[in-house]
C-alpha positions as semicolon CSV with decimal commas, in nm:
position;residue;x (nm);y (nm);z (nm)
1;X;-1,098;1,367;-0,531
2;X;-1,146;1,050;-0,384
3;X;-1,515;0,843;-0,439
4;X;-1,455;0,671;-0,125
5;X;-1,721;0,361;-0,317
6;X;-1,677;0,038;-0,219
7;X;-1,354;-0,078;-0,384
8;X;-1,361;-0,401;-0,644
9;X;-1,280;-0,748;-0,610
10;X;-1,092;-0,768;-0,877
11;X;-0,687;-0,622;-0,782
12;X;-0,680;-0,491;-1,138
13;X;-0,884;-0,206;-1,025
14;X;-0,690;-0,067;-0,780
15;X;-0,410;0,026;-0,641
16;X;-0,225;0,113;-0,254
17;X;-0,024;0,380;-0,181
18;X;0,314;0,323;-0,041
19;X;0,342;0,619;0,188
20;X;0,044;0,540;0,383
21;X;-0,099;0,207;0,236
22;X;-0,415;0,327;0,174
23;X;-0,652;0,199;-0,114
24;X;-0,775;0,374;-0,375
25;X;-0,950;0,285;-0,747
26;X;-0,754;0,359;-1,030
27;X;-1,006;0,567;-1,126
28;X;-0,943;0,826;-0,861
29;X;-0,576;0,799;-0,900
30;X;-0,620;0,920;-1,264
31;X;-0,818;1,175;-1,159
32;X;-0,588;1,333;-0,878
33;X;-0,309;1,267;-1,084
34;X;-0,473;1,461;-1,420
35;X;-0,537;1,750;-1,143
36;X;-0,177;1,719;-1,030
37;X;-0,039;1,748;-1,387
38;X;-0,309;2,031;-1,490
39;X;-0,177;2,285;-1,187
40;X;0,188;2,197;-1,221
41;X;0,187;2,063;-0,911
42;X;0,427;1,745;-0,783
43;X;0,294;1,411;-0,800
44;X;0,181;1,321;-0,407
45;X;-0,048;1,050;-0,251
46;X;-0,421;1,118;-0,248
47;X;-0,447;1,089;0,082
48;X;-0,171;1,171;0,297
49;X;0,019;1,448;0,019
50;X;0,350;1,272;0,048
51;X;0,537;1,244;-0,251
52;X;0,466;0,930;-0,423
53;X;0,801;0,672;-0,415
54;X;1,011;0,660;-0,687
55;X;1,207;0,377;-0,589
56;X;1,179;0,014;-0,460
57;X;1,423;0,102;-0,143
58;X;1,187;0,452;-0,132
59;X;0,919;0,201;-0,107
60;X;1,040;-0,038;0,160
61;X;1,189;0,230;0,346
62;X;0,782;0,370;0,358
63;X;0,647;0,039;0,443
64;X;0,891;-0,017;0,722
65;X;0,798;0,330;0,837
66;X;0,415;0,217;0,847
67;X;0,515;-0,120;1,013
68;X;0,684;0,065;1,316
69;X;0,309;0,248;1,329
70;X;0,194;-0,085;1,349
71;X;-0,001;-0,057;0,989
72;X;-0,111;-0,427;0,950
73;X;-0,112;-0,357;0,544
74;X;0,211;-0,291;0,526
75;X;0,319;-0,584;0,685
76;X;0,105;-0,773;0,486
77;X;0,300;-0,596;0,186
78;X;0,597;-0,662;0,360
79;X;0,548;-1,049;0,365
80;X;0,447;-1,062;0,061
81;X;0,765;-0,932;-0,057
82;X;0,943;-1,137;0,164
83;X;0,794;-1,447;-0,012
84;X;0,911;-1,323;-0,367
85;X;1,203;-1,280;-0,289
86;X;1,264;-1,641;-0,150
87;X;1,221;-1,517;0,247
88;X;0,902;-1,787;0,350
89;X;1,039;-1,736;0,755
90;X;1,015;-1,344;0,731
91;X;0,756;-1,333;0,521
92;X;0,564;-1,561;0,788
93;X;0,642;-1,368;1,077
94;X;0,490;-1,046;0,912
95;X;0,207;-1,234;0,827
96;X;0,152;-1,325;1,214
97;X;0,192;-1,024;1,263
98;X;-0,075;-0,877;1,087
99;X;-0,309;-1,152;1,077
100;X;-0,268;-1,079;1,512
101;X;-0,396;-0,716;1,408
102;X;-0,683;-0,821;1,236
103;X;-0,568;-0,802;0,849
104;X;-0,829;-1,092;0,715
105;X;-0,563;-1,118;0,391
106;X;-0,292;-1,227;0,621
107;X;-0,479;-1,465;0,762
108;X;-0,540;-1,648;0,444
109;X;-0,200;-1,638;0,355
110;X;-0,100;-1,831;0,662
């Protein structure tokens, strides 16, 4: 169940999904994951079905897998980690990177 509505300004309001860093509201991820716990079924992404990550490393290890696909949101993501954790050379190249691919977020990082 996925609204596909224009998505909020406001980052409180929604959320991307690791295993294919797609967006979604938070108000469909409540609702797929109420329909995931109602039919006993595992928790997965709403849009790809891959089991959601239950780790940082499961995490990076997905975004790095979406980088090599050339996913300019996940190197976005990537950067952004890369930043926080003290990485500003990294985190800039994955930035160029995406910014190169059209990610307009990127590009005001830079």
């Amino acid at each position: 169940p996925i609204c596909c509505i224009p998505l909020p300004p406001d980052p409180d309001k929604f959320m991307m999904m690791a295993c294919c860093c797609k967006v979604i509201c938070l108000g469909c991820a409540y609702a797929d994951l109420l329909r995931q716990l109602e039919g006993k079924l595992g928790i997965t992404c709403a849009f790809c079905r891959q089991p959601r990550a239950t780790s940082e490393k499961e995490t990076d290890r997905n975004y790095m897998k979406r980088i090599e696909a050339g996913d300019p949101v996940a190197m976005r993501q990537m950067g952004a980690k890369r930043e926080l954790d003290g990485d500003y050379s990294a985190a800039f190249e994955y930035w160029t990177k995406a910014a190169e691919l059209g990610d307009a977020t990127s590009h005001l990082k830079l």
